[in-house]
Structures are given as C-alpha cells and as structure tokens.
N, C-alpha and C positions, 0 to 999 in steps of 0.2 A: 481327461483333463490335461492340458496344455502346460507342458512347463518351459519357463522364460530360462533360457541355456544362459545368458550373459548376469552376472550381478552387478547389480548397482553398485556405483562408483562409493567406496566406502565416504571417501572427503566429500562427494556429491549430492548428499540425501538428510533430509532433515522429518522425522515424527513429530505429527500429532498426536500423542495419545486418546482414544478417545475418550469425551467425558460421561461421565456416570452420574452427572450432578446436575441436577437445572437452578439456575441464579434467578433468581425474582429481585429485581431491584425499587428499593421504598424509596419513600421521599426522603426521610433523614435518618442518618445514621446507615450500620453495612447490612448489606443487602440479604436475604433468606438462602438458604440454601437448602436442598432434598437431595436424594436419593433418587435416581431414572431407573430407568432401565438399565442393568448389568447389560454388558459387552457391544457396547457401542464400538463402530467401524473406527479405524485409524486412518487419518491420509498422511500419505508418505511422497515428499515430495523429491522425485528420483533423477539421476543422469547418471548416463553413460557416456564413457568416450574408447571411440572402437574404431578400424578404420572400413576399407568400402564393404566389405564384405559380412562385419558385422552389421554395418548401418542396413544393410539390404536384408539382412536377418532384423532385427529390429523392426525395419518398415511392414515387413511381410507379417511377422507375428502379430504387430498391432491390427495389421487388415484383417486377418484369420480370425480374432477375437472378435471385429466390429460386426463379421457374420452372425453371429451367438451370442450377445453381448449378456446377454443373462447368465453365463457360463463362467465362473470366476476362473483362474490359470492358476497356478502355483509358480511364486518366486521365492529367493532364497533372499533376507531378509534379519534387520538383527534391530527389535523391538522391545521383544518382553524380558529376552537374557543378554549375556554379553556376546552370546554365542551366534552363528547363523541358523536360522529356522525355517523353515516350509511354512510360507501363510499362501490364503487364498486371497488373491485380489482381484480386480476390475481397476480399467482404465479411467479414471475420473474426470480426467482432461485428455483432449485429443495429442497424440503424439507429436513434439518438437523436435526438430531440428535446431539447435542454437548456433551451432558455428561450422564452418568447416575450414579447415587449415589444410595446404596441402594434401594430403590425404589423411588425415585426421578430422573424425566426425562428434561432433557434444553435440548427445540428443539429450532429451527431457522430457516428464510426462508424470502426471500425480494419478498416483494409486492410491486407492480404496480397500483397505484392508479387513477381513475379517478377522475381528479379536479374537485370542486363544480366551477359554476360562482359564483364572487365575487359581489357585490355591490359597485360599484366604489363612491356613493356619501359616504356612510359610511365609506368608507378605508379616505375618503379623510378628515373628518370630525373628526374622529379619530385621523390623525394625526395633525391636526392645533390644536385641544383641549390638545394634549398632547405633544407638542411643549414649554416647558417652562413653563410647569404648573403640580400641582400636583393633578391631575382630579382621577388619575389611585390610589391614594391612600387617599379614604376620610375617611376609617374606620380609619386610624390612627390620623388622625385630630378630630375625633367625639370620639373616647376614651380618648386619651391624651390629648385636649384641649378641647374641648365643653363640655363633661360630667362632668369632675373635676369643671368646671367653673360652672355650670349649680345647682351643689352641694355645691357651694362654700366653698372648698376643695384648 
C-alpha cells in the first residue's frame, strides 16, 4: 500500500465526519432519525502547497493510484484525535491544480476516508467528564492559579 509522503495543508482541509444516522423527513414537525450502519467513510477535503517538484510528486502518485483505484493509500491525517493518524483513503475527486504562483503550486483533491472504529466506552466517558466541567482545560487552572499560589505570588 502506497503512502502519500506530503501532508495536507493543516489551514487547507476541512472533515466530514461520516454519518451514522439516516434522517427521514415528515410532513410536520422534526424529522426521524435511526441508527445505519456504524463506520461510514469520511470525505476530507484536502490541499497542498509544494513547489515543482512536489507538485510532480503529487501528479505522479495521483496517476499510480488511478492504475488500482480499488487500492486505498495511506495518509497522514488528523480526524478522530487531535493528533496525526494513518487512515486509508481513495481519491474521490480527480486531482487539482488550483494555482500556480511563481513557482508555488495549491493542488486539491477530496478523499475518501476509511473510518477507524471508535471506542464507545471512551466517547462516552469523555463526554459525561466534559459535561459542565473544565477537565479539557487544566493547563490553565495549574498556571494561573496553582503555580502563582504554590509561589505565593
């Protein structure tokens, strides 16, 4: 399996999470909702800006993949954590060129992500602790008040 050596442009890229839920829309009042299928695909919609020699890397790997297009690549990618992760994807849309500035190139191009399973006790654990509590921001509590106190400052 093929891996994309360049990362998407962090300010570049925007997720779809994919959904898990089918909407039935009624005549009056809000609409139904269910359950699908668990781990629907994400699209990711990506750019890069590289100059010639990446863009001719980029063109090239796009070709390589339209040989085998049932062959998902591996890119490095940041989805389900804060962190970067190895997902499998495909090309969803044919590879852009959006600009070229002197020799500066913004390519672009929507992937097709295969969802990780999720850990359902974690998701769930996650949000009861961050439910009306400030868990998600302790660095600010341990600068601004523990350390100055700790110094008695």
């Amino acid at each position: 399996m093929n891996k994309l050596a360049y990362c998407v442009r962090q300010s570049g890229y925007t997720v779809e999470h994919g959904n898990n839920v089918i909407q039935q829309q009624l005549d009056g009042g809000p609409s139904r909702y269910r359950r699908d299928v668990r781990g629907n695909s994400h699209m990711v919609s990506s750019s890069w800006v590289t100059g010639e020699k990446g863009y001719q890397y980029l063109v090239a790997f796009f070709n390589v993949w339209q040989r085998n297009p049932n062959q998902p690549f591996l890119a490095s990618l940041i989805i389900d954590d804060a962190e970067l992760q190895e997902y499998e994807c495909f090309f969803k849309s044919g590879f852009r060129l959006d600009s070229k500035e002197a020799k500066v190139y913004t390519c672009s191009a929507t992937l097709e992500v295969k969802a990780k399973l999720r850990d359902d006790t974690l998701d769930d654990t996650l949000v009861a602790l961050g439910s009306g509590s400030d868990i998600f921001e302790p660095l600010e509590e341990l600068v601004n008040k523990d350390f100055p106190n700790a110094l008695g400052v």
